[in-house]
C-alpha positions in Angstrom: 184.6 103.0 137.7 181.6 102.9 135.2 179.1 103.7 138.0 181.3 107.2 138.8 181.7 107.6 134.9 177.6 107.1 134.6 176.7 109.9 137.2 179.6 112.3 135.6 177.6 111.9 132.5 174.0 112.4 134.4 174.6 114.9 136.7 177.7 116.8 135.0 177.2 116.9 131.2 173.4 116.1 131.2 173.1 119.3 132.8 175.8 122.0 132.9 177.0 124.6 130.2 179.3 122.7 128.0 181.3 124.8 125.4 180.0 124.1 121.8 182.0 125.7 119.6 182.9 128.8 118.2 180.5 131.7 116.0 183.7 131.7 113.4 182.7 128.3 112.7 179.4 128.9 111.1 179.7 132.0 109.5 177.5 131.8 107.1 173.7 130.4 106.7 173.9 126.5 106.6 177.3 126.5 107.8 177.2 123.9 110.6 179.6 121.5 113.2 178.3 118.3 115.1 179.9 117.9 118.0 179.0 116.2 120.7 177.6 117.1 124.3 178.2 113.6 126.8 176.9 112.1 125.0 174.4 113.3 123.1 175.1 115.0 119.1 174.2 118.0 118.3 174.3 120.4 115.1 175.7 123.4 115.9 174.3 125.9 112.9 173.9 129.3 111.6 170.6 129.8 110.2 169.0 132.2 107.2 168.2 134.9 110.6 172.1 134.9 111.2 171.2 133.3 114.6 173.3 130.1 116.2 170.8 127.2 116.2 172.2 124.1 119.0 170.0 121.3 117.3 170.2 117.8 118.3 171.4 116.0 115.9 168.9 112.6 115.8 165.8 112.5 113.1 162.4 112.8 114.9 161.2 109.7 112.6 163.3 106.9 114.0 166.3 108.5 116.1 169.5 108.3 113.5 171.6 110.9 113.7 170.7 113.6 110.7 174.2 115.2 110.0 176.8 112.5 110.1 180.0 114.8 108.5 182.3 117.3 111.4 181.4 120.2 109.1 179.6 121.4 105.8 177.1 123.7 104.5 173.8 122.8 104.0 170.6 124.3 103.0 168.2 122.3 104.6 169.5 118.8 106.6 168.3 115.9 105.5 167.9 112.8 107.1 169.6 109.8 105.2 167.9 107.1 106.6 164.2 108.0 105.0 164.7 111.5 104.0 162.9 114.3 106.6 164.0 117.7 105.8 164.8 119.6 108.3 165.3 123.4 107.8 168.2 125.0 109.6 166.2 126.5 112.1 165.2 122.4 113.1 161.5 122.9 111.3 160.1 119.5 109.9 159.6 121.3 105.9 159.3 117.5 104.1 159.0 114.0 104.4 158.9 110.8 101.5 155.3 110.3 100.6 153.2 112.6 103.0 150.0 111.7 101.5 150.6 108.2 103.2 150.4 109.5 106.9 147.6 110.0 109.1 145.5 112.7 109.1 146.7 113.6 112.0 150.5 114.1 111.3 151.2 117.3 112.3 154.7 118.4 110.7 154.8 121.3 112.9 155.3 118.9 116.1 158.0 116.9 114.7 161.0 119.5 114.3 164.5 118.5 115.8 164.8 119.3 119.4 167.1 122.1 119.8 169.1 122.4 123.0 167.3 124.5 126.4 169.5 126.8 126.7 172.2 128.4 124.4 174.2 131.6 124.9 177.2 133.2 123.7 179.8 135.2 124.7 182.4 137.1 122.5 181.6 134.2 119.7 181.6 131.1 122.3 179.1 129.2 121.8 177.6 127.5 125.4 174.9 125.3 125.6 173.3 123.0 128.0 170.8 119.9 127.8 168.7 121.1 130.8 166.2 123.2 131.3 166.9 124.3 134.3 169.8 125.4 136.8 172.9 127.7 137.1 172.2 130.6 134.7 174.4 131.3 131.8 175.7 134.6 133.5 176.7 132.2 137.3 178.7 130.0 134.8 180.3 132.3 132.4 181.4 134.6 135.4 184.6 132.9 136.6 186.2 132.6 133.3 184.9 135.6 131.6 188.3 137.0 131.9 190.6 134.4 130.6 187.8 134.8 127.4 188.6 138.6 128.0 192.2 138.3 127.8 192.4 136.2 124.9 189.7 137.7 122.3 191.6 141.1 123.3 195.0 140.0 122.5 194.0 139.4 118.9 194.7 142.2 116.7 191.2 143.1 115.7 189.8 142.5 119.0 188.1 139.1 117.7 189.8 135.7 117.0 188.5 132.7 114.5 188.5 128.8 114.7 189.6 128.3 111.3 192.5 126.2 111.4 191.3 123.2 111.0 190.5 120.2 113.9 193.0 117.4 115.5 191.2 115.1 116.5 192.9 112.2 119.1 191.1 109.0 120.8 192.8 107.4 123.6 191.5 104.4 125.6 191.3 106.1 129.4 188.9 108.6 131.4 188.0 111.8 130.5 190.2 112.7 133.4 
């Protein structure tokens, strides 16, 4: 039913913890992912700090998405539509021709919204597109373990996503 499929998307993916990816994807500075939360794209990114930046991934100019490839490297992300540089952090560092704005345009306002809340736990990546509700540490709770067990049973205590994606689409529900 589209309007049950409409409120999933509002009221479950618009505002719970949704699993990102993992650290071992961006291991180094620029190393990023887009993936998607509902749906809404993000850049998941590692930037110059070491920290995990959840960016989301549409240009504060006109709204096309800034990182269009799964995965890369990249020192700063550029727009390809009309070219705002974005550091990896989701500062505004350049546009085109900035002596042909206003005197008002204020670079500083116009970095790429990063996700409200993002937190971690033994390398996963959480993040979720409200500001507000269940706390990282209510949702993480339940399935701590089953992280526990898994990370554990590797043999140097940590694991890595590095074998690659499969990638399926199927006509139905998420469900």
């Amino acid at each position: 039913d589209p309007d049950v499929f409409e409120a999933e998307m509002e009221r479950l993916f618009g505002r719970a913890w949704l699993f990102v990816g993992h650290a071992s994807q961006v291991r180094n500075a620029g190393d990023y992912i887009t993936p998607e939360l509902g749906r809404q794209p993000v850049v998941m990114v590692r930037h110059r700090d070491g920290q995990v930046r959840v960016l989301l991934n549409r240009c504060t100019h006109r709204g096309p998405k800034v990182l269009n490839e799964r995965c890369g490297n990249a020192r700063r992300l550029v727009c390809c539509y009309h070219g705002w540089t974005f550091d990896t952090d989701g500062t505004l560092v350049g546009v085109p021709v900035p002596e042909g704005n206003a005197a008002t345009f204020d670079m500083s306002k116009l970095g790429l919204a990063q996700a409200p809340r993002v937190d971690e736990y033994r390398g996963f990546v959480f993040a979720s597109l409200s500001a507000s509700g269940p706390s990282f540490e209510e949702h993480i709770g339940p399935i701590k373990g089953s992280i526990d067990d898994l990370v554990d049973r590797a043999p140097d205590g940590e694991i890595a996503f590095d074998a690659g994606q499969h990638r399926y689409i199927y006509r139905g529900n998420w469900k």
